[in-house]
KOLMARTOR-263159 format. One record per residue (C-alpha): x, y, z. Coordinates in steps of 0.1 Angstrom, whole numbers, plus 2048, in hexadecimal, padded with zeros to 3 digits. Each point is the difference from the previous one (the first is absolute). Example, Ala and Ser with C-alpha at 12.3 -4.5 7.8 and 13.67 -1.06 7.14 Angstrom:
87B7D384E
80E8227F9
REM end
This chain:
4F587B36C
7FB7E77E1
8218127F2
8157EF81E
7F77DF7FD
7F77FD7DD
81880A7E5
7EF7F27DD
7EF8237F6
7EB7EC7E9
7F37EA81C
7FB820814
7EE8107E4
7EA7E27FE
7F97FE824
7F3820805
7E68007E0
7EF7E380E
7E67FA81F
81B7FF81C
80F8237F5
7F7812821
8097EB817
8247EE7EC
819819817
7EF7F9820
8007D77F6
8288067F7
808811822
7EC7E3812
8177E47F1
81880D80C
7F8806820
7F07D9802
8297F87F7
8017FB7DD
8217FE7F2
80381C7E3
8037E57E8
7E17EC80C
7ED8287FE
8088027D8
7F57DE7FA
7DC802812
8008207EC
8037F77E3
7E37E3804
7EA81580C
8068177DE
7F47DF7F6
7DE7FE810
7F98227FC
8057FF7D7
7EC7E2802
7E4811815
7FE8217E7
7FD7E57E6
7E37F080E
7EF81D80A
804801826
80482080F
81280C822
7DF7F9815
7FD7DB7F1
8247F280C
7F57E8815
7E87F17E4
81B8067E8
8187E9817
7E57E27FF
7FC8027DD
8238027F9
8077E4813
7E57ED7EC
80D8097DF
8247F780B
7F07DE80C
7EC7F87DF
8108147E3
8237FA806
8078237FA
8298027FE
80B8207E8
81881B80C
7EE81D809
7E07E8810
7FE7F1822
80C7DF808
8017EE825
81981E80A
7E881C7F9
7E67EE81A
8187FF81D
80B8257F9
7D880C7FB
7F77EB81F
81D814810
7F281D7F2
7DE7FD811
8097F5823
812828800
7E480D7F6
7E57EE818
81C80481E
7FA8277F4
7DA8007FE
8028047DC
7ED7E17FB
7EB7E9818
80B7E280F
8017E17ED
7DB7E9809
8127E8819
7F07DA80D
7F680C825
81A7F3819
7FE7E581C
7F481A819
7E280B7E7
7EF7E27FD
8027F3829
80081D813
8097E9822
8207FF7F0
807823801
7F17FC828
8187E7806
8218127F1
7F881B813
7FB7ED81F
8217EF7FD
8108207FE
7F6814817
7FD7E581E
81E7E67F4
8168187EF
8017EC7DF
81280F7DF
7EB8037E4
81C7E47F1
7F47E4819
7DC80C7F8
8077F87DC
8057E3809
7E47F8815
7E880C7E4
8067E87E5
7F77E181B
7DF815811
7F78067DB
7FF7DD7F7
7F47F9824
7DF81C7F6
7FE7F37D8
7FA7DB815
7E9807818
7F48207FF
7FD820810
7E47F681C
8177F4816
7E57F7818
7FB7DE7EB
8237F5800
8027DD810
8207F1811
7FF7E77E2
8028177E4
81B81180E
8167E8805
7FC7ED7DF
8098267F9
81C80080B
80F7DD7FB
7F98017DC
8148297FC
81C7EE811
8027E07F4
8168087E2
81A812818
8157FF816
8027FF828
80782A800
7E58077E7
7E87EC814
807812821
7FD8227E8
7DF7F47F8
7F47F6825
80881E80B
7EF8177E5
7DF7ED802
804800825
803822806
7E48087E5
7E87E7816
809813820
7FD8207F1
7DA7F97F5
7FB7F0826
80C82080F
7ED8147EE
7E07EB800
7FD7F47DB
8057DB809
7FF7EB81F
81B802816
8207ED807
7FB7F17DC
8248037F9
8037E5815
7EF7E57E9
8218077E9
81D7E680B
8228107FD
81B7EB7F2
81A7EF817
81E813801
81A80E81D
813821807
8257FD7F9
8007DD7F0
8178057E3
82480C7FE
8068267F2
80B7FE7DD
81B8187F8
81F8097EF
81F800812
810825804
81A7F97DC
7DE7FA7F0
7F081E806
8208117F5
8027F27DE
7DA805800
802825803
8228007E7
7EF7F57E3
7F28237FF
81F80D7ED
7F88257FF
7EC8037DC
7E781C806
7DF7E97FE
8157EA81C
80481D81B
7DB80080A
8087D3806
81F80C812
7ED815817
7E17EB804
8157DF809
81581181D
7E280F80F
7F57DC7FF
8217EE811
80B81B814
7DF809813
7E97E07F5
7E78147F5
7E27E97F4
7F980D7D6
7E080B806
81481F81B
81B8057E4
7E580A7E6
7ED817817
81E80F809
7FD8297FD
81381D801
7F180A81A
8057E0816
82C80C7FC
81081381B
81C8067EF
81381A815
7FD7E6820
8027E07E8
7E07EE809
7E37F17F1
7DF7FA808
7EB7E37F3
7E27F8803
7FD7DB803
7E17E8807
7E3808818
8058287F6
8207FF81A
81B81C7F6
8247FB80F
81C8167FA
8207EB7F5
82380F7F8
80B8037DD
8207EE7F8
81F8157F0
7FE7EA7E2
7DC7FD7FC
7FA829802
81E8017E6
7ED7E57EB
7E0817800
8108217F8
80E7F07E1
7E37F57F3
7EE821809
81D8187ED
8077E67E7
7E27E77F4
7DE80D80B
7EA80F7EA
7F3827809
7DA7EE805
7EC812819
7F67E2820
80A800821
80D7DD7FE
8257FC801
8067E27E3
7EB7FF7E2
8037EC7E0
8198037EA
7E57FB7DB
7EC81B7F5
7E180880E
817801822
7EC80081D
80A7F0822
8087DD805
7EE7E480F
8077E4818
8037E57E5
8178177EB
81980181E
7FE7E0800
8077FC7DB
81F815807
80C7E481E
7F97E47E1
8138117EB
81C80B815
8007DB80D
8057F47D9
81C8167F6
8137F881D
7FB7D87F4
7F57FA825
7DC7E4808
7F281181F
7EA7EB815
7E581F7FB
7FD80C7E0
7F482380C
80B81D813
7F87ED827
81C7EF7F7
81681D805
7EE809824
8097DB80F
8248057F2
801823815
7F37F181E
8177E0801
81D8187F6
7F981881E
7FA7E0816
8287F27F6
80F821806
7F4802825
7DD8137FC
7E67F481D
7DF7F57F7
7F281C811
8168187E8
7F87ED7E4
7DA7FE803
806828807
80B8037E1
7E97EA7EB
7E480D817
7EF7DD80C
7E2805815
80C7DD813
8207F5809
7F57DC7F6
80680E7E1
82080C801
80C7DF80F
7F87F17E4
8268087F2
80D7F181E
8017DF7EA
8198127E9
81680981A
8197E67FC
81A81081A
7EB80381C
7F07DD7F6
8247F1802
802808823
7E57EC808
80E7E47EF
80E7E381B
81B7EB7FE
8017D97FA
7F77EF81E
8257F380A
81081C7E9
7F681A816
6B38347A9
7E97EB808
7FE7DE7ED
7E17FA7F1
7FF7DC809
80080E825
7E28187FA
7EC7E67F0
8037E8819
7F481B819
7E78077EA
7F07DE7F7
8007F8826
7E981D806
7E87F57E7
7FE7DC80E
7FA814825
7E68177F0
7ED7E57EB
7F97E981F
7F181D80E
7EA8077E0
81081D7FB
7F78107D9
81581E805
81F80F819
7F0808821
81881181A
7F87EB81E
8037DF7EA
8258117F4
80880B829
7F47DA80C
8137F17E9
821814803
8007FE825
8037D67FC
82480A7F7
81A7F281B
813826804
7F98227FD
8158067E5
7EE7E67EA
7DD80F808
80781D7F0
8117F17E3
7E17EC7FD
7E9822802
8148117EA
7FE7E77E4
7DD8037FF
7FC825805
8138007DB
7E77E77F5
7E481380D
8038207F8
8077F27DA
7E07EF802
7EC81B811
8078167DE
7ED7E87ED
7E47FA819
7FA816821
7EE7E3812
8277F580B
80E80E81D
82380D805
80B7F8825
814814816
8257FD806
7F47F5822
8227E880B
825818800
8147ED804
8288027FA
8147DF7F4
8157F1818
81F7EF7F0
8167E8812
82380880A
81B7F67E6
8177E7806
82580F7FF
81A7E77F4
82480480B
81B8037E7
80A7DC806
7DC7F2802
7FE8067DD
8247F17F9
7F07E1810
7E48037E6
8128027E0
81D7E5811
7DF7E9807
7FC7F77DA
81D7EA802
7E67E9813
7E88017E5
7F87E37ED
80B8067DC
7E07F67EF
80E8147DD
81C80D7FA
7FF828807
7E87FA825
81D80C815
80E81C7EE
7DB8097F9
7FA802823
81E80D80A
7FE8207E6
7DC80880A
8027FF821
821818802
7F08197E0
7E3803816
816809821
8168127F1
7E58197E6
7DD7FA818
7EE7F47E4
7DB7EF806
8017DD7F5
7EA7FF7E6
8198187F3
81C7EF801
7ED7E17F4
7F38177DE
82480B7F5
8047FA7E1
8237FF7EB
7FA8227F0
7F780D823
8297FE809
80B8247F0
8258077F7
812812821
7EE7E9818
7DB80B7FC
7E27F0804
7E380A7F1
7E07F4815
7DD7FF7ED
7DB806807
7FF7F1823
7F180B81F
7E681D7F9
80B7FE7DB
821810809
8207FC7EC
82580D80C
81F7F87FA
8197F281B
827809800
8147E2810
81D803815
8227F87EE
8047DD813
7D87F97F9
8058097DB
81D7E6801
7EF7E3811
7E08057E8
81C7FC7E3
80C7E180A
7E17F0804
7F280D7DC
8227F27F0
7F97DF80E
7D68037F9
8088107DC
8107DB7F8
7E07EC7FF
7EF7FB7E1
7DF80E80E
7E38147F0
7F181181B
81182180E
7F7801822
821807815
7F87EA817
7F17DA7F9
7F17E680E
80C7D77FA
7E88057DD
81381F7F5
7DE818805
7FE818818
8017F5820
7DF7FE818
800814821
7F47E5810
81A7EC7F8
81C81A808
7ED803826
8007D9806
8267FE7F4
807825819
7F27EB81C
8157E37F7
8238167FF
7F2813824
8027E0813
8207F97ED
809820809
7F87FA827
7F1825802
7ED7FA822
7EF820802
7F5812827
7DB8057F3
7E87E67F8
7FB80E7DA
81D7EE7E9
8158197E9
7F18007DF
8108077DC
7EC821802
81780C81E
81D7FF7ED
7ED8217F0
7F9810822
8267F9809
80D80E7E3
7E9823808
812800829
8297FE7ED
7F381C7E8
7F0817819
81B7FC819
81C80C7E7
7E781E7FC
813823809
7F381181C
7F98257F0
7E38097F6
8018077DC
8167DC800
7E37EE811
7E68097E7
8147FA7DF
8087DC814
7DC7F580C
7F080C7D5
8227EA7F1
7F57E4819
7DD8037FA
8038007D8
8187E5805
7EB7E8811
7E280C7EA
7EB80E81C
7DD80C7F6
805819817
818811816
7EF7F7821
8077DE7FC
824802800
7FE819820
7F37DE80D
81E7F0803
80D81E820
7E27F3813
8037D87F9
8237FB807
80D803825
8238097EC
7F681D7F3
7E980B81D
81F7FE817
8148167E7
7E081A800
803803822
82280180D
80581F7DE
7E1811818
80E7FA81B
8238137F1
7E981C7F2
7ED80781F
81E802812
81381C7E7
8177E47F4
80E7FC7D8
7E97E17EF
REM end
């Protein structure tokens, strides 16, 4: 009733003499149901007491609101009208208010509305569909894809039929040009799926996603960016308990206790809360719904807010915004929560959003002794690649890698267009206008191995079938040569063969002044940590972290990592930065050449040859030990401190293989079949097994 919300009996009195008298109670009740405070009621009241004196004055009646909202609006724009008992800016937003009740009750029609997206290309409205029902996309990452297939349809049109290979990709480098490397791959991969949505269903030619080059990147190349556990604690602390801050409180422990991504926090319902067995279910990407437990404190955090700050508004969704109209929240308003958490608390995250919160969960499970297995559980990762990620955070287990002292105790492009020009030279002396499959096989099988055939083949099948979406007159050739790669056995150094190494600098001529501590630093960093040497070569002074960590950059297949030393390593690198930190030098390369630049790999294998012979290593096979073995070494000592149960063994060969930087897993399994060592140790533990004995 008016009465209740309204207590001015003059404004009452007004209100229901003018054009909005029948339907003023019903508006009241409404605003406060949408959350209105009772103060924010009597003022949007009173304006609209406003409006309607004005309306009675100009002659509109209760069926001519909406007209009498436009020309109110006018006259406020061109009169000035400011007086009292007239509408000003206030009255607007209150009549505006006024009309969306009544058009949500079919008391008036619908404002006339632009037609959407959807409306004006009904492929789009296909291709949503599509997505959904046969990729499981939410509607969010549809949102995204529309604004790019949009401007991809405003561009070329809606005949896809005539879309050339050209077009789209001058399409697509000049959306992505003013962005960055993860925008790019967003925009790939929306016009890509649009292209092989069309070929599927026969509105363009097929496999012309393929004429669309993706943008060079590779899986689990950065380091996680989180916030250490005391973090995350003062995080969720600067929610100190005011009634707007217990919806925060509750949001943010959702987010660090179960690592909920925002987008699951804001479709969180009541329905999804099991309350009397304390789970939850979320549905999270790809449609999948898990059932997770509910913490004690994060169930406490909820019920608060329920019995204490949420307003009585009528959705199924569990949070909702804390302004009037209140409705349910969005992904980017839990992320303005994480901002603003992150702000109070005086705290520079290394994501300013809420996924900052689901690394710091993960790498906080990982330090307290989760698995990786119980961790991608929990964060529901369709690959354990994935989870093993956070391996690099994992400091502990990294540790244990780590070896003592010695005497302490993707592709490159330059590759693929190498490959590439030498097929066109093969192809052109053979007349050859476009890719033919037999010139491809002929000229792949001149390779001296297997393995190199179908390297060869494969680097022209990419070429191909990129071409053959511009013009069908190329052929794709079959993946006619499988063959697996053979890789040499390692050369395992003995403990004192490296000795000899490092102790062979003293025979080195010193051509300037640092050679033999350079040297002699390099070679043991690289035995004792397994770095590559173009690694160990890139270091750079801000590279060496406080506690003895080394932060490794953008090196093979774009990864980065970071490397804990051992104590005595940490100590020897010390000594030699004290003594390299004294010359007056401009370049920050840890390690320099007799120029003070970085120093050459070629010039660091000539001077390694030199210090073997010095060294007297005399090798049984007829391949020498190279720098490189120092790496495959390093991988034997690690895996043969490995525990033998089984949970032990797993944790040990991810540590190793993030360690080392390993692309993937199987390359680190390697090292059981390469070294006779650990084939030995493999066999006799069998043997033990077989026969009922304790490994």
């Amino acid at each position: 009733m008016l009465e209740v919300h309204l207590h001015s009996p003059v404004t009452r009195q007004r209100l229901r003499a003018g054009p909005a008298a029948d339907h003023i109670d019903g508006f009241a009740d409404w605003l406060d149901r949408q959350g209105y405070k009772p103060t924010s009621i009597d003022t949007l009241l009173r304006s609209l007491a406003g409006w309607t004196d004005w309306l009675l004055v100009a002659g509109f009646t209760a069926r001519d609101l909406l007209p009498g909202l436009e020309a109110c609006r006018l006259a406020i724009k061109t009169e000035h009208i400011h007086y009292r008992r007239g509408p000003n800016h206030q009255s607007v937003v209150a009549a505006s208010a006024f009309i969306r009740f009544l058009q949500q009750r079919g008391e008036l029609p619908p404002l006339a509305t632009s037609p959407s997206a959807v409306d004006l290309w009904p492929v789009l409205g296909e291709f949503r569909a599509w997505m959904r029902n046969h990729r499981g996309l939410t509607d969010s990452t549809l949102d995204g894809y529309q604004g790019i297939i949009v401007g991809l349809l405003d561009a070329l049109g809606s005949d896809a039929r005539v879309y050339s290979a050209e077009a789209l990709r001058a399409f697509v480098l000049d959306r992505a040009s003013p962005h960055g490397i993860h925008r790019a791959k967003g925009i790939v991969n929306a016009v890509r799926s649009f292209l092989r949505f069309l070929g599927l269903t026969g509105q363009c030619p097929p496999d012309m996603q393929y004429a669309i080059p993706g943008f060079a990147s590779w899986q689990l190349s950065s380091v996680p960016r989180f916030l250490v556990s005391e973090d995350v604690e003062r995080v969720i602390g600067s929610c100190t308990g005011y009634i707007n801050e217990l919806r925060d409180r509750a949001v943010l422990l959702l987010l660090a206790r179960l690592g909920l991504r925002a987008s699951e926090v804001a479709q969180l319902k009541f329905a999804d809360i099991d309350w009397r067995n304390g789970r939850i279910l979320v549905c999270g990407k790809g449609r999948r719904q898990e059932a997770l437990p509910l913490p004690q404190d994060v169930g406490d955090a909820i019920l608060l807010y329920l019995d204490h700050s949420r307003p009585t508004l009528q959705v199924p969704e569990v949070f909702t915004t804390v302004r009037a109209p209140c409705r349910a929240l969005t992904r980017a308003t839990v992320t303005s929560i994480v901002r603003s958490a992150l702000r109070r608390a005086g705290i520079k995250a290394p994501i300013n959003g809420a996924h900052v919160l689901r690394h710091s969960a993960a790498t906080t499970m990982l330090r307290q002794g989760v698995s990786l297995a119980g961790i991608g559980a929990v964060l529901r990762h369709r690959s354990p690649m994935t989870t093993a990620h956070y391996a690099k955070a994992d400091f502990g287990l990294l540790s244990q890698i780590a070896q003592p002292w010695p005497g302490a105790l993707g592709f490159k492009l330059c590759n693929i267009s190498r490959t590439l020009r030498a097929f066109a030279r093969f192809a052109d002396a053979r007349g050859n206008v476009h890719v033919l499959a037999s010139t491809v096989v002929e000229w792949a099988m001149e390779a001296p191995s297997p393995y190199a055939r179908h390297v060869r083949l494969q680097s022209i099948v990419h070429l191909a079938r990129f071409l053959h979406a511009e013009d069908p007159t190329h052929e794709i050739p079959s993946n006619l040569f499988h063959a697996p790669k053979c890789r040499p056995l390692p050369y395992i150094y003995a403990p004192e063969e490296v000795e000899q190494l490092i102790g062979a600098v003293c025979g080195l001529r010193e051509t300037y002044p640092l050679r033999r501590q350079v040297y002699a630093t390099m070679i043991g960093l690289i035995a004792s940590t397994g770095l590559r040497l173009s690694e160990a070569l890139d270091l750079r002074l801000d590279d060496v972290l406080p506690d003895g960590v080394l932060q490794i950059r953008c090196t093979k297949f774009g990864k980065s990592r970071l490397v804990p030393l051992h104590p005595t390593a940490a100590k020897a690198l010390d000594r030699y930065l004290e003594e390299r930190c004294r010359l007056a030098v401009t370049d920050d390369h840890v390690f320099l050449s007799v120029v003070n630049k970085r120093l050459a790999s070629r010039t660091v294998q000539y001077t390694f040859s030199r210090m073997r012979l010095l060294a007297r290593l005399a090798p049984a096979r007829t391949r020498p030990p190279r720098i490189h073995d120092l790496r495959h070494t390093f991988a034997t000592r690690a895996l043969e401190t490995c525990a033998t149960q089984r949970e032990a063994v797993g944790s040990h060969f991810v540590a190793l293989a993030t360690y080392l930087g390993h692309a993937a897993i199987t390359s680190t399994y390697w090292y059981l079949e390469a070294t006779p060592e650990l084939m030995t140790k493999i066999a006799a533990a069998a043997e033990a097994l077989i026969a009922g004995e304790a490994i």
